[in-house]
N, C-alpha and C positions, 0 to 999 in steps of 0.2 A: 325393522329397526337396524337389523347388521346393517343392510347396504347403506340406509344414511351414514351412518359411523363410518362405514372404508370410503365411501363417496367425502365427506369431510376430511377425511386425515391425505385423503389424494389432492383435495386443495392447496391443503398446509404444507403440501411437501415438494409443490411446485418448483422444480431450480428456475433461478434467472439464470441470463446470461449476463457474464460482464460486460461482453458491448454493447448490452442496453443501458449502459452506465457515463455519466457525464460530469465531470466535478468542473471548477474554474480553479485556473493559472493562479501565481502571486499576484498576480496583473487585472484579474478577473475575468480574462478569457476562457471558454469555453475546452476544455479536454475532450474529446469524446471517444472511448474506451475503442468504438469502434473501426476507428484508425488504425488500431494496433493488430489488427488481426494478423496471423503467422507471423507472431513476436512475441515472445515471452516477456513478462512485464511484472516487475520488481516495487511492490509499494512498501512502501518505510514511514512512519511516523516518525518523527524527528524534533529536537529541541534544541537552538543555539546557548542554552544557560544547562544544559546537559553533561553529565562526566563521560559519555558515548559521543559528544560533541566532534570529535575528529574524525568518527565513520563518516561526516561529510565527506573529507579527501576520500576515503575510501570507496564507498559509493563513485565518485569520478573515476579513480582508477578501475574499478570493476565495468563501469560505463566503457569507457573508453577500451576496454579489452572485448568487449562485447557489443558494439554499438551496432554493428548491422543486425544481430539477430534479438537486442535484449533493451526494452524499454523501463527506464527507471524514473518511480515519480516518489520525491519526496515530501511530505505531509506533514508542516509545523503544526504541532498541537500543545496546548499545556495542559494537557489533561492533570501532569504527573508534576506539575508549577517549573516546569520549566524554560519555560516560552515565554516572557513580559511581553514580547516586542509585537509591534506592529506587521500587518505585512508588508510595507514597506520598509520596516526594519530590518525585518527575516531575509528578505529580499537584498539589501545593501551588505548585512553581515556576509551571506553566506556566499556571495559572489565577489564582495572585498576578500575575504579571506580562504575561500575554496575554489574562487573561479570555478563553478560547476556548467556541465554543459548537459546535466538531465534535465526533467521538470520538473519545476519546483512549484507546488498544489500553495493555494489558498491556506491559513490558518484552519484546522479541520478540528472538530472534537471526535476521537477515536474511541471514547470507553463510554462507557455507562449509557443512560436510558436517552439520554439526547443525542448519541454518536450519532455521525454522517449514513447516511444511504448507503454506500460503498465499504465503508467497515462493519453496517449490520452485514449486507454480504459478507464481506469476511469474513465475519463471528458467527455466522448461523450458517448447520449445516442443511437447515431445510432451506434456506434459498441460495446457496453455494453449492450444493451438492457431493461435499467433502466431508469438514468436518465442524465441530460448534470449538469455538478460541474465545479467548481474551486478550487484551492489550492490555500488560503488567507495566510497561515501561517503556522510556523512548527507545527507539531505533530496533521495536519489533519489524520483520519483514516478511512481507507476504509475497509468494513467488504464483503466479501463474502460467498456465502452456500456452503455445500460439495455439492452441485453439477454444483458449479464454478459461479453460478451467482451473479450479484450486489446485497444486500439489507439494505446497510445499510453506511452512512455520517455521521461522526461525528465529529466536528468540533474542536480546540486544547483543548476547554473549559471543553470537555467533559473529565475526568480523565478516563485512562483506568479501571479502577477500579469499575466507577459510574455506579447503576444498572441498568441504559439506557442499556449503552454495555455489560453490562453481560447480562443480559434479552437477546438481540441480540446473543449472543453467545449458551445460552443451549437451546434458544427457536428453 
């Protein structure tokens, strides 16, 4: 009876990888994680009707200081009500008014029992291999290594900018 038990709990604790991971564009083209390989890659859940609303500039300037080495995909969601818009909404706002030159993900649901594929990865340490999270709010960010693993929570407070996350980034 032990060995079914550890043969079971060695199922459950399987890591993925994230380049076996695929979300779509605003656009609804295809992402595929596995492009990114030796590149650190920065995902944000993000809301245009958000009072974090301005880390869009910031995300770009952090982009734009790190673009060879650091992939940044932002994730409109209203988990938290702050998203109305379409994705063709989200899409005209934040390019009207952020000119952004990351990617910018599909409408995504980031919390609870319906989130995306890609945020259970984030939130479960048995298939991340890190650690178990939650998504409290817009402009949570989740930092990855180039070579696709979890290291790094930082929660809306943290300004993409602040040298928490940059440390995170060139370290």
């Amino acid at each position: 009876m032990q060995y079914i038990i550890s043969f079971f709990i060695f199922l459950v604790a399987q890591v993925v990888s994230v380049y076996t991971i695929s979300v779509n564009d605003i656009d609804g083209n295809a992402i595929n994680f596995s492009s990114f390989q030796g590149k650190k890659i920065l995902l944000v859940n993000t809301a245009t009707n958000s009072a974090d609303v301005d880390q869009y500039a910031q995300l770009e300037a952090l982009y734009q200081l790190h673009r060879d080495s650091l992939v940044i995909i932002a994730f409109p969601a209203n988990d938290f009500g702050n998203e109305p818009r379409t994705n063709a909404g989200i899409d005209s706002f934040v390019h009207n008014n952020y000119d952004i030159h990351y990617l910018l993900a599909e409408k995504t649901v980031v919390s609870g029992s319906n989130k995306s594929y890609l945020y259970n990865w984030l939130s479960d340490s048995t298939i991340n291999g890190m650690t178990d999270s939650r998504v409290n709010k817009d402009f949570y960010k989740f930092l990855v290594n180039s070579e696709g693993k979890l290291i790094g929570i930082f929660t809306n407070q943290v300004n993409p900018l602040d040298s928490v996350l940059q440390n995170a980034i060139t370290n």
